[in-house]
FILUM-546336 format. One record per residue (C-alpha): residue in three letters; x, y, z. Coordinates in Angstrom, 1 decimal. Last residue first. Layout:
+---------+--------+--------+--------+
: residuo :      u :      v :      w :
+---------+--------+--------+--------+
:     ALA :      X :      Y :      Z :
...
+---------+--------+--------+--------+
% end
This chain:
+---------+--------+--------+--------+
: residuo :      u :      v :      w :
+---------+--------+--------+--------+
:     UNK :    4.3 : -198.9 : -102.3 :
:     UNK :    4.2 : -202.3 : -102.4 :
:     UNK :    8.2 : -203.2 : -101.9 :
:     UNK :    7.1 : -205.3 :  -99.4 :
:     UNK :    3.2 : -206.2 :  -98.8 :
:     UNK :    1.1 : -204.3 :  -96.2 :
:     UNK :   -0.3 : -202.3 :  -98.6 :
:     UNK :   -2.4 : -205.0 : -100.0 :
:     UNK :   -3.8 : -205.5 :  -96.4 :
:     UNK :   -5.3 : -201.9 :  -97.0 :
:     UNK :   -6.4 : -202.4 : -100.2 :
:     UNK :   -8.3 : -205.7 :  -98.7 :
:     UNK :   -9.6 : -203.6 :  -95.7 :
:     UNK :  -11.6 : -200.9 :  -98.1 :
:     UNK :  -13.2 : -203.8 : -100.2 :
:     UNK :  -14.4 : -205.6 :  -97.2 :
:     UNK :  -15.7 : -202.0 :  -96.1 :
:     UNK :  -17.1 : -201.3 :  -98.9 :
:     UNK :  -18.9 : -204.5 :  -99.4 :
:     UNK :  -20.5 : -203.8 :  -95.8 :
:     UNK :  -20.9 : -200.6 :  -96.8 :
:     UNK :  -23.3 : -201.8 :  -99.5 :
:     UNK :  -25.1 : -204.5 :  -96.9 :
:     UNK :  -26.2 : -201.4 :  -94.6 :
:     UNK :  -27.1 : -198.8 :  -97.3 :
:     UNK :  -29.6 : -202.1 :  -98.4 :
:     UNK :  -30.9 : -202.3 :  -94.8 :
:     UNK :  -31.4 : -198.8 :  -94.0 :
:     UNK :  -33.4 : -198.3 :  -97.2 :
:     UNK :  -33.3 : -195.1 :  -99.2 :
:     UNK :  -30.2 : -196.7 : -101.6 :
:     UNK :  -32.7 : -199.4 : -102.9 :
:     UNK :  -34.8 : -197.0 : -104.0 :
:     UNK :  -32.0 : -194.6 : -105.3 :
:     UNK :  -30.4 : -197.8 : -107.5 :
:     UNK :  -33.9 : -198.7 : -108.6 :
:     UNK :  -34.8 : -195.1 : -109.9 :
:     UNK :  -31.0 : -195.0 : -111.5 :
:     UNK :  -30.5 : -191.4 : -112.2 :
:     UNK :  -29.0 : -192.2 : -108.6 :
:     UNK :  -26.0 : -194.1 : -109.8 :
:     UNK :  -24.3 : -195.5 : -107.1 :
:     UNK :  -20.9 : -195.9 : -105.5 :
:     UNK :  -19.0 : -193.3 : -107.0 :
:     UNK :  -15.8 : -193.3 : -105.4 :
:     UNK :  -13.2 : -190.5 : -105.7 :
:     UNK :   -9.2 : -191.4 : -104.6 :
:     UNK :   -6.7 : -189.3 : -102.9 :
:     UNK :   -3.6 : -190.2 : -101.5 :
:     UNK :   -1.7 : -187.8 :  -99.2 :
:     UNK :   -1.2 : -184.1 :  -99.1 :
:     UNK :   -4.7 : -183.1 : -100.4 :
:     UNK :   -4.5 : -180.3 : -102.6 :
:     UNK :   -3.9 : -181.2 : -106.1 :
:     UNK :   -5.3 : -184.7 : -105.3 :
:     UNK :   -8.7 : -183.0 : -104.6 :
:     UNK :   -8.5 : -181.3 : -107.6 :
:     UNK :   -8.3 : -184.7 : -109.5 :
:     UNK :   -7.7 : -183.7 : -113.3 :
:     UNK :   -9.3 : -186.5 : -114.7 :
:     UNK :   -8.8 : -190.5 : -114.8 :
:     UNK :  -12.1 : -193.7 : -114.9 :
:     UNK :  -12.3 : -196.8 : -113.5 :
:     UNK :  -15.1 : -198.2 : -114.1 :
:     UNK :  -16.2 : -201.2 : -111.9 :
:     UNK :  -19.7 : -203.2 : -113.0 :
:     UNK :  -22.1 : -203.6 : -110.2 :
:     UNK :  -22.7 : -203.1 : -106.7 :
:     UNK :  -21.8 : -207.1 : -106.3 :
:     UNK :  -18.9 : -207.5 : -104.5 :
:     UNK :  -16.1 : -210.1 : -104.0 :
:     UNK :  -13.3 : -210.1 : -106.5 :
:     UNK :  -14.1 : -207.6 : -108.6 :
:     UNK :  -14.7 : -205.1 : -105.8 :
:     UNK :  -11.5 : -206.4 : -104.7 :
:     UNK :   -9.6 : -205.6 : -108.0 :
:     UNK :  -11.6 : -202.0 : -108.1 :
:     UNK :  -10.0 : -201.1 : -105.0 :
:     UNK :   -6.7 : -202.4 : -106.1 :
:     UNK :   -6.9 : -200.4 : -108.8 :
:     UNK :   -7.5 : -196.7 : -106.6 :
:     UNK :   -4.6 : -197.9 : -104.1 :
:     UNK :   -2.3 : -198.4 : -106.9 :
:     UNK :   -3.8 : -195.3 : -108.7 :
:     UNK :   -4.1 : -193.4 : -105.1 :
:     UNK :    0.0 : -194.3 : -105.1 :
:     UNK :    1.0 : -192.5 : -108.2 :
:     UNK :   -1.3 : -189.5 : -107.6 :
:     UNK :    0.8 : -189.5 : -104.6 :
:     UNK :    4.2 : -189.7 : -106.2 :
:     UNK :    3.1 : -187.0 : -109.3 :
:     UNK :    2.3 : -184.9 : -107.1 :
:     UNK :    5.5 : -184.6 : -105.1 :
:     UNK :    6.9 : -184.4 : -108.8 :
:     UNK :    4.8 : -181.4 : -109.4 :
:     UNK :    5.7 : -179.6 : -106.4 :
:     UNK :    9.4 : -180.2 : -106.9 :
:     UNK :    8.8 : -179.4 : -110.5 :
:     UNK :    7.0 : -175.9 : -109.4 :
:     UNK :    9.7 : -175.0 : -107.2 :
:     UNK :   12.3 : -175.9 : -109.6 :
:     UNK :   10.4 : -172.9 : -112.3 :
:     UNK :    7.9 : -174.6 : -114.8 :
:     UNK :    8.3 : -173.7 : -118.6 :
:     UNK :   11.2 : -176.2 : -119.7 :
:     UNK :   10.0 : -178.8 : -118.3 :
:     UNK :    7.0 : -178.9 : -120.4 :
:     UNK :    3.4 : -179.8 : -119.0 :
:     UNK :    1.4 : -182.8 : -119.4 :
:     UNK :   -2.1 : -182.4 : -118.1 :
:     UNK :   -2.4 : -184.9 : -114.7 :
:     UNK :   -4.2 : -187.6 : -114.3 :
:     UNK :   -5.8 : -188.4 : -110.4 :
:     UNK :   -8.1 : -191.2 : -110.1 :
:     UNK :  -11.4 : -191.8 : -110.6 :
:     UNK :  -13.5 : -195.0 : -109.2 :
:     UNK :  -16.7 : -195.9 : -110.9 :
:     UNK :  -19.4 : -198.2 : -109.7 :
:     UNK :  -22.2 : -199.7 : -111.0 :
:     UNK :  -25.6 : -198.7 : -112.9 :
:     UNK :  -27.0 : -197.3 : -116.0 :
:     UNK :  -30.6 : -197.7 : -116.2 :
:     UNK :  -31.4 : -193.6 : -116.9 :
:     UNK :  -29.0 : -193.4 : -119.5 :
:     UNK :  -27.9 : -189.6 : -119.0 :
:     UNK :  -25.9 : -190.8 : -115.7 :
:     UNK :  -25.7 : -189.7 : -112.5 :
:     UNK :  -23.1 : -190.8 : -110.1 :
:     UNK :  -23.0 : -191.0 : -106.2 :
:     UNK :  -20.3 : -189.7 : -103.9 :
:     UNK :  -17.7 : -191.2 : -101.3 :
:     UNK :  -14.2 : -189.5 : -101.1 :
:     UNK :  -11.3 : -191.8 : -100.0 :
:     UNK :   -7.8 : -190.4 :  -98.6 :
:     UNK :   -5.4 : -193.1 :  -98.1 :
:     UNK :   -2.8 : -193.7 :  -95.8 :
:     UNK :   -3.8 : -191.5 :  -93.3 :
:     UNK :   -1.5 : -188.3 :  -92.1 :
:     UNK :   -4.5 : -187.2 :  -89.8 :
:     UNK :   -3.8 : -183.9 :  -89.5 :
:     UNK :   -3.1 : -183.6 :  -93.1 :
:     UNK :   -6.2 : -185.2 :  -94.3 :
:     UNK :   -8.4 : -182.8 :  -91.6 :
:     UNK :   -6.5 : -179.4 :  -93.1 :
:     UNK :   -6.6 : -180.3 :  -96.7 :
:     UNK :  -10.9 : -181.3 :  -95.9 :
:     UNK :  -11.2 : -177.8 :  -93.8 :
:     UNK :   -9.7 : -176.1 :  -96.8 :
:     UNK :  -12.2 : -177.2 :  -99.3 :
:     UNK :  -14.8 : -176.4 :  -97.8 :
:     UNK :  -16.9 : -178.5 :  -94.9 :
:     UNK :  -20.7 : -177.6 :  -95.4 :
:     UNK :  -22.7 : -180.2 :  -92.2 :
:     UNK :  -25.0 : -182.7 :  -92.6 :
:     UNK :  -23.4 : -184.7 :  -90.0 :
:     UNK :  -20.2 : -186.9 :  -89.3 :
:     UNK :  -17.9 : -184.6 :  -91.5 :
:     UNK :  -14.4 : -185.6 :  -92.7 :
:     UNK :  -14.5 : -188.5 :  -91.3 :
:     UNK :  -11.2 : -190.3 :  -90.0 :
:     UNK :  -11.1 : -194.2 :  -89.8 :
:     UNK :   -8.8 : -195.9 :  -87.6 :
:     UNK :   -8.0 : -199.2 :  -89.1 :
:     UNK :   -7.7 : -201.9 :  -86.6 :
:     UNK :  -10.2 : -204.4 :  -88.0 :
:     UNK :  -13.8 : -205.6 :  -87.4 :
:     UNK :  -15.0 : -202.8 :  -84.5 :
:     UNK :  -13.2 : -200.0 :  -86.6 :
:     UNK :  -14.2 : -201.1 :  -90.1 :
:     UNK :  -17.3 : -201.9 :  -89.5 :
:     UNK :  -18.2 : -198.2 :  -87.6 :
:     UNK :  -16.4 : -196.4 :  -90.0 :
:     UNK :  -18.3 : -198.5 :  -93.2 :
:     UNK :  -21.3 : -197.6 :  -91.5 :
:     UNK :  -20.9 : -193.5 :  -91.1 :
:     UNK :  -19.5 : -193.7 :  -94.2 :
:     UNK :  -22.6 : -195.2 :  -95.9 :
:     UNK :  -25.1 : -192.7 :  -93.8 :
:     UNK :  -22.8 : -190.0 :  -95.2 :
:     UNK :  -23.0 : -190.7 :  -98.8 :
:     UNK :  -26.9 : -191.4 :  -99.0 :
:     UNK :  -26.9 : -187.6 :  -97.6 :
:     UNK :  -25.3 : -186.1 :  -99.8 :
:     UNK :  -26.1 : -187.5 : -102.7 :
:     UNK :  -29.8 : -186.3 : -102.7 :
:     UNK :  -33.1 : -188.7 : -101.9 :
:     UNK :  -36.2 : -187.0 : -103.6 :
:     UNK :  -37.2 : -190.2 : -104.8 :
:     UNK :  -36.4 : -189.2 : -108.7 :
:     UNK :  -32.9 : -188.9 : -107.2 :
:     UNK :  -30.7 : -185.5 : -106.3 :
:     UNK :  -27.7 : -185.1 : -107.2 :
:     UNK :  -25.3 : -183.3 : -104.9 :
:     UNK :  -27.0 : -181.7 : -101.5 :
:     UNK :  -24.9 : -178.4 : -101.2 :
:     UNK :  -26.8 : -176.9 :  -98.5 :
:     UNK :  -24.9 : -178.6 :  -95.6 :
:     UNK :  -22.9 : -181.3 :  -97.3 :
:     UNK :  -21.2 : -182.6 : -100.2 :
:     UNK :  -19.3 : -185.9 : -100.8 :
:     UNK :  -18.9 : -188.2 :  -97.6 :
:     UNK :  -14.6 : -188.1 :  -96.9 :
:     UNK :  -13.2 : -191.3 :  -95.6 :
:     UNK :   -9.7 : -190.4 :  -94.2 :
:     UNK :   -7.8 : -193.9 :  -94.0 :
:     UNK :   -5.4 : -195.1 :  -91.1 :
:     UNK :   -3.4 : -198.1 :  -90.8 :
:     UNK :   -4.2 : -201.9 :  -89.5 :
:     UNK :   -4.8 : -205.1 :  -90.6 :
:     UNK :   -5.5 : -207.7 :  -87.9 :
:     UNK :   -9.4 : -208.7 :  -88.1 :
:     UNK :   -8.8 : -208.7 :  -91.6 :
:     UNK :   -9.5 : -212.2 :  -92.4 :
:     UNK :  -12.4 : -211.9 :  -89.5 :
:     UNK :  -14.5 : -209.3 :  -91.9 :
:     UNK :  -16.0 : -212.2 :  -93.6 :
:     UNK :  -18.3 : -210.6 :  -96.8 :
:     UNK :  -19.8 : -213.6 :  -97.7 :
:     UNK :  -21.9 : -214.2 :  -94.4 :
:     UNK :  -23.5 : -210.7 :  -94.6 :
:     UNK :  -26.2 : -211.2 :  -97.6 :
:     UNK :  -25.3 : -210.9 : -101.4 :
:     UNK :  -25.5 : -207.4 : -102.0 :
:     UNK :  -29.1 : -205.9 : -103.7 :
:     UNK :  -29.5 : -206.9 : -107.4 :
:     UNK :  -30.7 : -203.7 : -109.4 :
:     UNK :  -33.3 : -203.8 : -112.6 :
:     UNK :  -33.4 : -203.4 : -115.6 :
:     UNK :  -29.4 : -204.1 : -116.2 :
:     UNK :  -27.9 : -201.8 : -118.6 :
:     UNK :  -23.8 : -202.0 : -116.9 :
:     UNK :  -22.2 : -198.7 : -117.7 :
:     UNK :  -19.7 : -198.4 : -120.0 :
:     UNK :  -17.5 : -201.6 : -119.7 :
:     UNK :  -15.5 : -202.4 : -122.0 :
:     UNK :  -16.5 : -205.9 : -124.1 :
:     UNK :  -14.6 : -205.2 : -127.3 :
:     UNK :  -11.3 : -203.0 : -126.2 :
:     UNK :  -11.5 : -199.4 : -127.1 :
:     UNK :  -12.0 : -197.6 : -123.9 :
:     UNK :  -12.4 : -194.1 : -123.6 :
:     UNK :   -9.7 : -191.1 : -124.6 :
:     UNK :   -8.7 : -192.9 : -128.3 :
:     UNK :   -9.0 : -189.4 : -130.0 :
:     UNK :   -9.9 : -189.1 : -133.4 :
:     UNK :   -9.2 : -185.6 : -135.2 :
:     UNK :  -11.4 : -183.2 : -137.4 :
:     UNK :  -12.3 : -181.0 : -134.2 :
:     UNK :  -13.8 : -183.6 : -132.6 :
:     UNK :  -13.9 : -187.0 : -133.8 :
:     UNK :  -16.1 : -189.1 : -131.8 :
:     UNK :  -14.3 : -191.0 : -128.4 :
:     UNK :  -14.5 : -194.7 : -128.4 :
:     UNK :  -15.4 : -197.3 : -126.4 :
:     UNK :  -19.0 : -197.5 : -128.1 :
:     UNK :  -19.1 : -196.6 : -131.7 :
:     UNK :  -22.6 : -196.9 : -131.9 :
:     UNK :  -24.4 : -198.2 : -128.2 :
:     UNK :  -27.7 : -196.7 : -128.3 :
:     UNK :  -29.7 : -199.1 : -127.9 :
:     UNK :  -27.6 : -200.7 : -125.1 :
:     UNK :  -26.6 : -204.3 : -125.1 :
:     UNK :  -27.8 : -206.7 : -122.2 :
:     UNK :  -25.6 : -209.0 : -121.2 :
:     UNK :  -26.2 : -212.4 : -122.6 :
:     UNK :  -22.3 : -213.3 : -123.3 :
:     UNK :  -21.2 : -211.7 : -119.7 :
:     UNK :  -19.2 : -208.2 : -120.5 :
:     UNK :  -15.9 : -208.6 : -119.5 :
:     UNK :  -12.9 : -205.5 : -118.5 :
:     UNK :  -13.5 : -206.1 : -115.0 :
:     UNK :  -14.9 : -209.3 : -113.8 :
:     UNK :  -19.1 : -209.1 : -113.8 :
:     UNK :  -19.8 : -208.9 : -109.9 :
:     UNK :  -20.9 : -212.4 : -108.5 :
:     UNK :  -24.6 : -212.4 : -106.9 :
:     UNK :  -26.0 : -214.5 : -109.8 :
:     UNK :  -23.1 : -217.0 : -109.4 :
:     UNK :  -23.8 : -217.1 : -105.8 :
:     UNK :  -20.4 : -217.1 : -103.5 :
:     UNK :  -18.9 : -219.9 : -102.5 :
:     UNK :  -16.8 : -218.7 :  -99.4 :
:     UNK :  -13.5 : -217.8 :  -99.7 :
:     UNK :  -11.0 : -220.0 :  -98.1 :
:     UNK :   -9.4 : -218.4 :  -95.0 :
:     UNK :   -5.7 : -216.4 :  -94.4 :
:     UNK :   -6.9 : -214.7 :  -97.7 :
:     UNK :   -4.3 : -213.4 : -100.1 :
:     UNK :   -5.4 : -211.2 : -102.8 :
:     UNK :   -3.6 : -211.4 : -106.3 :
:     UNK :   -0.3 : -209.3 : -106.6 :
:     UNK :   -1.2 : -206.3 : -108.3 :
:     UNK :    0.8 : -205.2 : -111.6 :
:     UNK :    0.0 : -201.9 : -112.3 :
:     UNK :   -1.7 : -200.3 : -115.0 :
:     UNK :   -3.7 : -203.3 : -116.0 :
:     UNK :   -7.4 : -202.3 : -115.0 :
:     UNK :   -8.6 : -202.0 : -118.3 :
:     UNK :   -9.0 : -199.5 : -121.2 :
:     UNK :   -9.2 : -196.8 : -118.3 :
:     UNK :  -12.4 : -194.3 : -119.1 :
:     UNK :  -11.3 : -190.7 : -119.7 :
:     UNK :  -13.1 : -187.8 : -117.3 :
:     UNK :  -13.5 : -184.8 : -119.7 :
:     UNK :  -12.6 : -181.6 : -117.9 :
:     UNK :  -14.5 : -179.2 : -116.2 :
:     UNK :  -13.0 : -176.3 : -114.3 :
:     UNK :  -15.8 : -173.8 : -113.4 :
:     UNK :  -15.6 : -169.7 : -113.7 :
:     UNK :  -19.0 : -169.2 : -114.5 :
:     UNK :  -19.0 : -168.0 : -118.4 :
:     UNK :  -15.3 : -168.2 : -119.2 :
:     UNK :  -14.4 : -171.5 : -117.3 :
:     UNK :  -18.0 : -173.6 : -118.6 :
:     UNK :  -17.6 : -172.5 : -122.0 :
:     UNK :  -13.7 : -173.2 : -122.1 :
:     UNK :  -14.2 : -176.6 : -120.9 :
:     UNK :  -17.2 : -177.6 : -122.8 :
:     UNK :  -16.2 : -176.4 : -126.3 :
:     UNK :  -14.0 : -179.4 : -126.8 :
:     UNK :  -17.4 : -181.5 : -126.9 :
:     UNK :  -18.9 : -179.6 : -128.7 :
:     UNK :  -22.3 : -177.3 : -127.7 :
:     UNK :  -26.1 : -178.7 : -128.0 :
:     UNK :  -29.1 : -177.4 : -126.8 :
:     UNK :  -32.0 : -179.0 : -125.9 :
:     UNK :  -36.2 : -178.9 : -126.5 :
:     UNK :  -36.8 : -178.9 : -130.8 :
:     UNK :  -32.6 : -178.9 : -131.3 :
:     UNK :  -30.4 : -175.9 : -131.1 :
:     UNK :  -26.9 : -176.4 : -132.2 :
:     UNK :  -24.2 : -173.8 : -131.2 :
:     UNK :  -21.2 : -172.8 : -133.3 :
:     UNK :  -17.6 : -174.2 : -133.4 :
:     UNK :  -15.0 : -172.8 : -131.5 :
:     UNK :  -16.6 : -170.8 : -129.2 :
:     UNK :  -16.2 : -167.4 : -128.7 :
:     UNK :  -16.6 : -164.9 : -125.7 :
:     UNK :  -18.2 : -161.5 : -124.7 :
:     UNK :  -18.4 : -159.1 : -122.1 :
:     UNK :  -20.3 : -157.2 : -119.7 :
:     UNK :  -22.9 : -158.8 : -118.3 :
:     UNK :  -22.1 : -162.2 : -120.6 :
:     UNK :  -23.1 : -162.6 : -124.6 :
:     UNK :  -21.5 : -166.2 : -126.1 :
:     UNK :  -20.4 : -165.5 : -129.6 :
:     UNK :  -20.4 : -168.8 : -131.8 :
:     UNK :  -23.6 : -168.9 : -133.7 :
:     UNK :  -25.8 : -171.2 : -135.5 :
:     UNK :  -27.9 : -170.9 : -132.4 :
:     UNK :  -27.6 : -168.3 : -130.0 :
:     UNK :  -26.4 : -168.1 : -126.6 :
:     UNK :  -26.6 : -165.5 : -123.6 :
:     UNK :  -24.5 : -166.8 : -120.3 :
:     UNK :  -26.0 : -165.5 : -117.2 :
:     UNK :  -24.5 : -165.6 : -113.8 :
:     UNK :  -25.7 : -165.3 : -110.4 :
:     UNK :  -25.9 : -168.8 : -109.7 :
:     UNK :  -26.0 : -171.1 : -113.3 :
:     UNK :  -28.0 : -169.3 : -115.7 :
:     UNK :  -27.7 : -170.5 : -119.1 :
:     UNK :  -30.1 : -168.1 : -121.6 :
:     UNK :  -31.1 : -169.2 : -125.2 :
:     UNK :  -32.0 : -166.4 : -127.8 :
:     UNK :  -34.4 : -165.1 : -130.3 :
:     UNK :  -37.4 : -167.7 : -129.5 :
:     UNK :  -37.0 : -168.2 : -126.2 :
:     UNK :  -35.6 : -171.9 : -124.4 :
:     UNK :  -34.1 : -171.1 : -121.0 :
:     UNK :  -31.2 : -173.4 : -119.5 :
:     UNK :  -31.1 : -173.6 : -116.1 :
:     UNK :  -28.2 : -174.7 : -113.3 :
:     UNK :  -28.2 : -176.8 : -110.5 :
:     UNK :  -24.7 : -178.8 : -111.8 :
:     UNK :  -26.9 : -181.6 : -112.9 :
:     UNK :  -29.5 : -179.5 : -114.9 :
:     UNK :  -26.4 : -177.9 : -116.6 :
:     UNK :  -24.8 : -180.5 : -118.0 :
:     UNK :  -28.1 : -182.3 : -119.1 :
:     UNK :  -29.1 : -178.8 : -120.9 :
:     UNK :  -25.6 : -178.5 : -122.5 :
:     UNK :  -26.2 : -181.2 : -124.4 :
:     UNK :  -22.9 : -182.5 : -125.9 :
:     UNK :  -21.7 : -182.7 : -129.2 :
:     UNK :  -19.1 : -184.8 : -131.2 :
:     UNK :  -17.8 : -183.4 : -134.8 :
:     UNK :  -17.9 : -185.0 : -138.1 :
:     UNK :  -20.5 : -182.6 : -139.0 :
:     UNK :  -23.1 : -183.2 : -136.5 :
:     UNK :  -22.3 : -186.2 : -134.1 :
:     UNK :  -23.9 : -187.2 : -130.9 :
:     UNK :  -23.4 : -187.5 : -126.9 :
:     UNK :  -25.6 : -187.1 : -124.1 :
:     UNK :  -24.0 : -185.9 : -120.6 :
:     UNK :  -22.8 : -187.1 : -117.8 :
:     UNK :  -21.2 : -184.6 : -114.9 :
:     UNK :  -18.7 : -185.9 : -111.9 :
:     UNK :  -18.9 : -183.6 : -109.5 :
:     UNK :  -15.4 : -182.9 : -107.6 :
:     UNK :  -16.5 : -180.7 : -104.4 :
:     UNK :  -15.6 : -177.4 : -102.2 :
:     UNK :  -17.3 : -175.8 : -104.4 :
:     UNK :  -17.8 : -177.0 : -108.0 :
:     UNK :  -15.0 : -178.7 : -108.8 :
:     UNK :  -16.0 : -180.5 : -112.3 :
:     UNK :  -15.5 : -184.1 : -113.9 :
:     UNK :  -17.1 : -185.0 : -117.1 :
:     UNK :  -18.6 : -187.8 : -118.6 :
:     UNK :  -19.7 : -188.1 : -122.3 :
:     UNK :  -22.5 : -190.3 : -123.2 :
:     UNK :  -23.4 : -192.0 : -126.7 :
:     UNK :  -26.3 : -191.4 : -128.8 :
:     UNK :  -27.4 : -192.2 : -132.8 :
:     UNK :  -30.2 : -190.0 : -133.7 :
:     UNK :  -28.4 : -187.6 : -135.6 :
:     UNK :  -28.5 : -183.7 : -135.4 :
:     UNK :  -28.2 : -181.8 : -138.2 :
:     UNK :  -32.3 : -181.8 : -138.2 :
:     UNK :  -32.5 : -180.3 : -135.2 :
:     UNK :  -30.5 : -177.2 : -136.2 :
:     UNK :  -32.5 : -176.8 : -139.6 :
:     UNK :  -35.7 : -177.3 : -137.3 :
:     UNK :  -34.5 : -174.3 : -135.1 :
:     UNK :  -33.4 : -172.6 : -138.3 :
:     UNK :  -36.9 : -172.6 : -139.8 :
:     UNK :  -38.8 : -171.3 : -137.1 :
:     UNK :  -36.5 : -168.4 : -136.6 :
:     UNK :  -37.3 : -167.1 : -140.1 :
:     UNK :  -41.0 : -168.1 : -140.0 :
:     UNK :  -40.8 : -166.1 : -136.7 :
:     UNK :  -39.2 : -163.1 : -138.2 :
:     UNK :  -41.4 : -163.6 : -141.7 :
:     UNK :  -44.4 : -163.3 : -138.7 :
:     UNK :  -43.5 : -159.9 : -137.5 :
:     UNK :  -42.4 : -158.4 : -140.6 :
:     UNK :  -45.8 : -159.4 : -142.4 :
:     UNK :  -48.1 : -157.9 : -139.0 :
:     UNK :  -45.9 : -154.8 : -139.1 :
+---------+--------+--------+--------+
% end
C-alpha cells in the first residue's frame, strides 16, 4: 500500500513540474470584459505561450471576479458563488454537479497557478458559471473618427511639462520599458493563427510603468469658465454598489466607493460651472440592477451615458486610463429576422455615437489631464445593448496600483481627478455642439 501510495504521488509530482516547465517565462497581459451582475468588469490577466498557443491564468481571472481556485494534489477546484468547476491538468474535461464540458486545448498547471487558453476563456467562464467574457481589443490609435480640434473661447494656460499627459498613441523617448514587454501590441497565436486584436504600432500604449503616480496639476489649469455656457444632459453612472464592492485595493479601498465620491464631484462641478444637468444613477452606496440603470437612462433621455469604474491590472505599476466602447460580433444578414436588423441597426447608431463621444473623451484627456496614458479599448458593451442612448465605460484608476489607491483614498486627490473629468466631460459636450457632429 505504502509503494502504491507514494508511485501515485511521484506520478503526480512529476506532471505538475512537467506542466510548469511548458510554461515560458516571457509575460504579457490579456484583458477581458465580463457582466457580472448588474456590472461590466473589466478582468486582466497574465499572458504566456506553451506550444504556439497564448494562456491565461485562470487564478488572476478568478481572484478579481471573487472567486477561488483550490490547488490539491489530484484535482483543481474553481468556485465562483455556488458553483464548482472540477479541472485537471493535462486534461480537457471540466467536471460540474451534474455534467461535464470540454475545452479545446488541455489545462496547464504550474508550481502555484493554473493556466487555460486564451480562446478557452469564454466558453469556460459561460458553461461553468454562466458569465459572458470576451477579450477587450486595444484601438491601434485614436483615429476612427475625424475630430475637429478643441476650440477654446480663452488661450490655454501653460501647463507644466511634467504635469502634461503623454499624447495618445506616443511613448516619451525615456519612458520606462516593461520587463516583460515581448511581442508587445500584439496578440499570441492561439489556436495555430495570429490575430492583430491589440495594437501593433511601435510606441502603443499598454499601460504606462511609471514608479510612482503624479497627482493632477492644481485647479488653475483646468478653467471651467470656457464652458460656463454648454449645456445638455449626461447620466453619470458610479460602477457597483451595495454589496458588490468591485476591486478592492491593497488599502482596503474597493471600486465602488472611490467611483461614487468622484461622481458625486464631477456632478456638483459640472452643474455649478456649466449648464449640463447631470443624472446619477445612485447617490449612495446603494445595489441598482441592471434594469433600474435602462430605466434611469431612458427617463432622462441624456446625451451620453458614462459609467465610472476602476481597473486592475496583473502588472502591479500599471497606471492610466482606459475608455471602452461598444463592438459588436459580426452577424450575417441572412440569419436575423427584420426585427432583429432594426434592433441591430438602432444599435449600431448609438454604439456609433458613444465611439465619437468615447474619442473625443480620450482627445481631451490628451489635451489637458494628467491621470495618465488613454487606452481606448472595444468589447461587447452590455450596457450599450440595453441602454437606449450612448453608452461609454471609464476606468479611471488602476487600483492594483498601491500609489494609484493611496492617492485615490484622499479627499483632495479624488477632488483634483474629477476636476479633470469634469473639464474632460464639458469639452465632449461642447464638441457636440458642432454641425453635422453627430
Amino acid at each position: 500500500m505504502r509503494l502504491l501510495q507514494y508511485n501515485r504521488f511521484f506520478f503526480l509530482s512529476v506532471i505538475a513540474v512537467s506542466c510548469l516547465m511548458t510554461i515560458p517565462a516571457i509575460a504579457e497581459t490579456a484583458y477581458f470584459t465580463a457582466q457580472v451582475g448588474a456590472d461590466m468588469v473589466t478582468v486582466a490577466a497574465e499572458m504566456r505561450q506553451s506550444d504556439s498557443r497564448a494562456y491565461v491564468s485562470l487564478d488572476e481571472i478568478m481572484d478579481q471576479i471573487r472567486g477561488i481556485v483550490a490547488l490539491q494534489p489530484d484535482r483543481i477546484q474553481a468556485n465562483w458563488g455556488d458553483k464548482t468547476a472540477v479541472l485537471s491538468a493535462n486534461d480537457t474535461t471540466v467536471r460540474l454537479a451534474g455534467d461535464t464540458f470540454s475545452l479545446n486545448y488541455p489545462v496547464l498547471r504550474g508550481k502555484d497557478k493554473v493556466y487555460i487558453t486564451l480562446s478557452d476563456v469564454p466558453s469556460f467562464f459561460s458553461s461553468a458559471y454562466g458569465l459572458a467574457f470576451s477579450r477587450a481589443a486595444q484601438t491601434e490609435e485614436v483615429k476612427a473618427v475625424d475630430l475637429p480640434p478643441l476650440e477654446y473661447e480663452e488661450p490655454e494656460p501653460e501647463i507644466l511639462e511634467d504635469a502634461l499627459l503623454t499624447p495618445l498613441g506616443e511613448t516619451p523617448d525615456d519612458a520606462e520599458t516593461p520587463a516583460l514587454n515581448e511581442g508587445e501590441g500584439e496578440t499570441a497565436e492561439e489556436d495555430g493563427e495570429v490575430e492583430e486584436e491589440a495594437a501593433s504600432s511601435e510606441g502603443a500604449p499598454e499601460d504606462t510603468l511609471d514608479d510612482t503616480v503624479e497627482p493632477p496639476p492644481a485647479d488653475s489649469h483646468f478653467d471651467m469658465s470656457v464652458f460656463s455656457e454648454v449645456g445638455g444632459k449626461i447620466v453619470l453612472d458610479p460602477g457597483h454598489g451595495g454589496d458588490d464592492t468591485g476591486a478592492i485595493a491593497g488599502n482596503n479601498m474597493n471600486e465602488s466607493d472611490m467611483a461614487l465620491a468622484v461622481a458625486l464631484r464631477i456632478r456638483e462641478i459640472l452643474e455649478r460651472e456649466t449648464d449640463i444637468d447631470v443624472i446619477l444613477t445612485r447617490e449612495e452606496n446603494t445595489d441598482v440592477s441592471l434594469n433600474n440603470r435602462q430605466a434611469i437612462a431612458g427617463k432622462a433621455d441624456g446625451s451620453l451615458f458614462l459609467s465610472l469604474h476602476a481597473g486592475f491590472s496583473a502588472t502591479p505599476r500599471a497606471q492610466g486610463i482606459s475608455i471602452f466602447m461598444d463592438e459588436e460580433a459580426p452577424a450575417s444578414e441572412e440569419s436575423l429576422s427584420e426585427a432583429e436588423k432594426q434592433r441591430r441597426e438602432k444599435r449600431q447608431g448609438l454604439a456609433g455615437k458613444a465611439g465619437i463621444y468615447g474619442y473625443r473623451l480620450a482627445q481631451a484627456l490628451g489635451e489637458n489631464s494628467a491621470l495618465g496614458t488613454v487606452i481606448v479599448r472595444t468589447c461587447p458593451l452590455v450596457l450599450q445593448r440595453e441602454i437606449g442612448i450612448p453608452a461609454v465605460l471609464m476606468e479611471i484608476a488602476y487600483l492594483s496600483n498601491i500609489d494609484a489607491a493611496t492617492l485615490l483614498s484622499e479627499e483632495e486627490y479624488q477632488a483634483q481627478v474629477a476636476l479633470n473629468l469634469a473639464w474632460v466631460i464639458a469639452s465632449a459636450i461642447k464638441q457636440d455642439k458642432a454641425p453635422n457632429d453627430l
